[in-house]
C-alpha positions as CSV (number, residue, x, y, z in Angstrom):
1,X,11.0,-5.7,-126.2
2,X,14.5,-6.2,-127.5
3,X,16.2,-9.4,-125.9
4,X,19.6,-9.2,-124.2
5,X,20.4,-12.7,-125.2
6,X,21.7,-14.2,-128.5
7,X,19.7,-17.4,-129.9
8,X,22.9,-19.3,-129.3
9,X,23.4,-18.4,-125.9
10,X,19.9,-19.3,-125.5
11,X,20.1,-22.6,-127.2
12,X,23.3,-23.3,-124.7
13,X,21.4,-22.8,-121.5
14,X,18.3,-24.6,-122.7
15,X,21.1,-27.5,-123.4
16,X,22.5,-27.2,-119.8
17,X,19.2,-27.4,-118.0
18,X,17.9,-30.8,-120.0
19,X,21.7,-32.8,-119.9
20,X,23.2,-31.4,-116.6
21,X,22.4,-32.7,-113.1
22,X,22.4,-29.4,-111.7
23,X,19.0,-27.5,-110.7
24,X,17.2,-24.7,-112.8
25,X,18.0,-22.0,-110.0
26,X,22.0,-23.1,-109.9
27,X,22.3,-22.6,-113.7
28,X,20.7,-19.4,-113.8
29,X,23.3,-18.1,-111.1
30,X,26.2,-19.5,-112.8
31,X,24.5,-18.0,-116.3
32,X,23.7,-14.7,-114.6
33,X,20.0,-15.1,-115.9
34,X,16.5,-15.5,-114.2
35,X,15.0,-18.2,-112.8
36,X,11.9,-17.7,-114.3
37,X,13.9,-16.5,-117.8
38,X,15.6,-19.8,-118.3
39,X,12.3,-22.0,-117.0
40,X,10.7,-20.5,-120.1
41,X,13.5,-20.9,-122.5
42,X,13.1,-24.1,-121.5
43,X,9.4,-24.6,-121.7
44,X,9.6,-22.8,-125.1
45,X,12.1,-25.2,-126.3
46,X,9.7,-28.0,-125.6
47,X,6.5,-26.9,-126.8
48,X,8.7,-26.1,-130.2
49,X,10.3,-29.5,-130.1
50,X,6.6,-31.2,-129.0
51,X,8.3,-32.5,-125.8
52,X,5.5,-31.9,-123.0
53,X,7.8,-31.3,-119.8
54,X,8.3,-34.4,-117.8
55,X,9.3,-34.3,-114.3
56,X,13.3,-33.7,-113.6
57,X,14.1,-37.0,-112.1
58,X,15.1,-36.5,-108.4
59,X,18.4,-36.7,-107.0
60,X,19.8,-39.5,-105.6
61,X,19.4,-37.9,-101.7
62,X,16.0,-36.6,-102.4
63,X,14.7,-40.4,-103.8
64,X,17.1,-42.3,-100.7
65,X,14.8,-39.6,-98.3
66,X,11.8,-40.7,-99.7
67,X,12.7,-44.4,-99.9
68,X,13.5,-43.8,-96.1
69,X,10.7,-42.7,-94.9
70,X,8.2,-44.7,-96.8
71,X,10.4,-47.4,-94.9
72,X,9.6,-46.2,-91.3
73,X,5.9,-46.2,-92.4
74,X,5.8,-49.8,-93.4
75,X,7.6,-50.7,-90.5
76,X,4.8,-49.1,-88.3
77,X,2.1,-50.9,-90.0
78,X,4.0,-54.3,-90.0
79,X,4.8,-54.0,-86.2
80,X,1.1,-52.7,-85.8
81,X,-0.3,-55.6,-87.5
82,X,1.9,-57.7,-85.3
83,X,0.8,-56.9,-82.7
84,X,-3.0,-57.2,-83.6
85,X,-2.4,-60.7,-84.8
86,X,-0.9,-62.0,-81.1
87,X,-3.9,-60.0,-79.3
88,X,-7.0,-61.4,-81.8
89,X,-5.4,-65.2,-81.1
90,X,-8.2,-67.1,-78.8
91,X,-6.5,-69.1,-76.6
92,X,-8.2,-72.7,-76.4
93,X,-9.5,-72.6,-73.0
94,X,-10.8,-69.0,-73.9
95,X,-14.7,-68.7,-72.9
96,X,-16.9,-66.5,-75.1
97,X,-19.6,-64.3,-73.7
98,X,-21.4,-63.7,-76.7
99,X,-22.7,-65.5,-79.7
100,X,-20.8,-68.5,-81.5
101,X,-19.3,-67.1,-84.5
């Protein structure tokens, strides 16, 4: 199967994907390639350059979501354990029904 794109032009979008900002999908629109075309230049680029293929870092809204709502969840737990520490207090003239501990 002959392929419709130079080496160079490869090389260039290969270049985009691992220095830009911009997502996988959005630079094969604005290339006019596949999705799944430029993932395996990509991939192809790394297994020849003996890069394994980290992670692409998340964006600054996707980590500030994240960071938010592992917020609310420690909030919960603080407020929950709160509230068990004012409710497992014995008061001192508190009479106990069952064994001393």
């Amino acid at each position: 199967m002959a392929s419709h794109y130079s080496e160079e032009f490869r090389e260039e979008a290969v270049r985009l994907v691992l220095e830009s900002k911009s997502s996988i999908p959005q630079i094969a629109r604005d290339l006019g390639v596949s999705v799944w075309t430029l993932r395996d230049w990509v991939k192809k680029h790394q297994a020849k350059a003996g890069v394994s293929s980290p992670q692409r870092p998340e964006t600054l809204e996707e980590e500030n979501r994240r960071l938010k709502r592992e917020l609310a969840v420690l909030r919960q737990e603080r407020e929950i354990l709160k509230k068990r520490r004012r409710t497992s207090r014995r008061s001192s003239c508190e009479v106990r029904l069952h064994g001393c501990s």
